[in-house]
Backbone bond lengths (Angstrom), bond angles and torsions (degrees), N, CA, C in turn:
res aa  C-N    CA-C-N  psi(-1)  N-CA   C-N-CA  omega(-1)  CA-C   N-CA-C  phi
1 X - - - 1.466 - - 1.535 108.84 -
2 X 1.395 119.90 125.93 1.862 103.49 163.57 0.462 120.72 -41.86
3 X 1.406 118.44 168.63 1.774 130.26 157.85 1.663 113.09 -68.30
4 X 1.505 115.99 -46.08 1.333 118.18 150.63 1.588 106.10 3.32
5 X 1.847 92.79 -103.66 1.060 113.03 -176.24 1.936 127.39 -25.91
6 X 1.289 98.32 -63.73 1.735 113.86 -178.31 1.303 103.23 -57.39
7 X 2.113 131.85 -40.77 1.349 121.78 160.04 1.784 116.93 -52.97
8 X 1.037 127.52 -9.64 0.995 124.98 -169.05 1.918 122.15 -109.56
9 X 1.562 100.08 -22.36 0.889 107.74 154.60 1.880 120.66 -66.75
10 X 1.742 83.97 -78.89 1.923 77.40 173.54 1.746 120.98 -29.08
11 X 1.324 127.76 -40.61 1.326 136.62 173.48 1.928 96.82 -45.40
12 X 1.384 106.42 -74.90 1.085 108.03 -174.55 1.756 124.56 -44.51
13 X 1.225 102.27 -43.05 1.377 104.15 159.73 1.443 118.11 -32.80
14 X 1.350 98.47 -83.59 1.496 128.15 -171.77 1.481 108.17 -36.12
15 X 1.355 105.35 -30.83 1.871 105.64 -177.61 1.442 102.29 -81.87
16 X 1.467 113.85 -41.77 1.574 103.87 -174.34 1.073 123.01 -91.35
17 X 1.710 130.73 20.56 1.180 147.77 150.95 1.868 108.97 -78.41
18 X 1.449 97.89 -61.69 1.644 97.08 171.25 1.751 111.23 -68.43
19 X 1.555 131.63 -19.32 1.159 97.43 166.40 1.613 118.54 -85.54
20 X 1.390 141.04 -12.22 0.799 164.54 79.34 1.710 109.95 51.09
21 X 1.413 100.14 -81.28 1.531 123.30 161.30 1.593 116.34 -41.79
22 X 1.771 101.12 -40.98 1.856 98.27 -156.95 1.292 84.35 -97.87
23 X 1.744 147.78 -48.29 1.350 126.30 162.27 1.757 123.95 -26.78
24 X 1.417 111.69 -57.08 1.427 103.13 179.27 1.577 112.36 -46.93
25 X 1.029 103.82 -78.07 1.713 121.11 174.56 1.607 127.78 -22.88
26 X 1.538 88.34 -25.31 1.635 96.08 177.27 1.635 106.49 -101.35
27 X 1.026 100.26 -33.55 1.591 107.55 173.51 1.644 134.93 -42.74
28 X 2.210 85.94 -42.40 1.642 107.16 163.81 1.192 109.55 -97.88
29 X 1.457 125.74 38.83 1.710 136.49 -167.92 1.203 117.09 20.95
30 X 1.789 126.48 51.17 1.408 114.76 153.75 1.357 122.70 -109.04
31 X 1.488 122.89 142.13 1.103 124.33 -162.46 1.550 126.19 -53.76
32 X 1.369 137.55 115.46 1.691 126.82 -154.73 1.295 88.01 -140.82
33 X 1.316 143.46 73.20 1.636 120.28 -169.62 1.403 98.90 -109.88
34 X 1.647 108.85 -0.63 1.786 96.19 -148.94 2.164 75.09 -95.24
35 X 1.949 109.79 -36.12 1.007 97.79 170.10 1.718 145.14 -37.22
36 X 1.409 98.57 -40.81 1.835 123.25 173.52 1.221 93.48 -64.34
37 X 1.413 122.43 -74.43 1.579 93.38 -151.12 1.675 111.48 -90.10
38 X 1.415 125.58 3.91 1.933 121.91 128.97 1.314 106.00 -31.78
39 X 1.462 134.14 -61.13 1.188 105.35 -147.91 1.499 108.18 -110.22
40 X 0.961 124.06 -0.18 1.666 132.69 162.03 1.874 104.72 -69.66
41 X 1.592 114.58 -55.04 1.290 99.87 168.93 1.537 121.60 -67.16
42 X 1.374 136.54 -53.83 1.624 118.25 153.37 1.646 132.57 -32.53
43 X 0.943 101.02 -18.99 1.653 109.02 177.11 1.350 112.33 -85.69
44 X 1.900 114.91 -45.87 1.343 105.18 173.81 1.406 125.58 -82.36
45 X 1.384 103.42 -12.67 1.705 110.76 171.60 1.316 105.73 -80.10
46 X 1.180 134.29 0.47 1.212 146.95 -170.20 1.874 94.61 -88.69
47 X 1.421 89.51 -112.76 1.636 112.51 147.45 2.189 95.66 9.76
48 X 1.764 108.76 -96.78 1.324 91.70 -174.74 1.678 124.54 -50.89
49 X 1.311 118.12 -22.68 1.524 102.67 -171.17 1.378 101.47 -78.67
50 X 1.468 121.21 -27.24 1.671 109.92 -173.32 1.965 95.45 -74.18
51 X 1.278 136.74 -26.13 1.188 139.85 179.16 1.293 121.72 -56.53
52 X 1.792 103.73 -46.98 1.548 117.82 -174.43 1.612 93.36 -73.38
53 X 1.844 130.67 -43.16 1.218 123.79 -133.68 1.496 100.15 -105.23
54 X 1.802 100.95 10.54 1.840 96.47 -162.89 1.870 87.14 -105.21
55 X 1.330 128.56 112.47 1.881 153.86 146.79 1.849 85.42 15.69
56 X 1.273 109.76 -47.91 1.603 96.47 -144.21 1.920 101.08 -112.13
57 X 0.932 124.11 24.26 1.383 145.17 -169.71 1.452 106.94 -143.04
58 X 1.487 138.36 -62.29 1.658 147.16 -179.87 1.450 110.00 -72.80
């Protein structure tokens, strides 16, 4: 697997832990917005590096 790729996973993680995070938080109505959109941008930088770094997509 690249490295690409495996940076892009962990990324992906990382977003759906912080979106993850900003669902809970809103759920017990405290304000997390800066959390959501952290983890929507880590998720899609995620998402593109496994895209650019995956043989059959780059």
């Amino acid at each position: 697997m690249p490295r690409l790729m495996l940076v892009g996973n962990w990324l992906v993680l990382i977003g759906i832990i912080s979106l993850g995070g900003y669902w809970f938080r809103r759920l017990r109505h405290q304000p997390a917005t800066s959390w959501g959109w952290f983890g929507l941008i880590v998720l899609l930088g995620g998402v593109a590096s496994w895209l650019v770094g995956n043989p059959y997509f780059g």
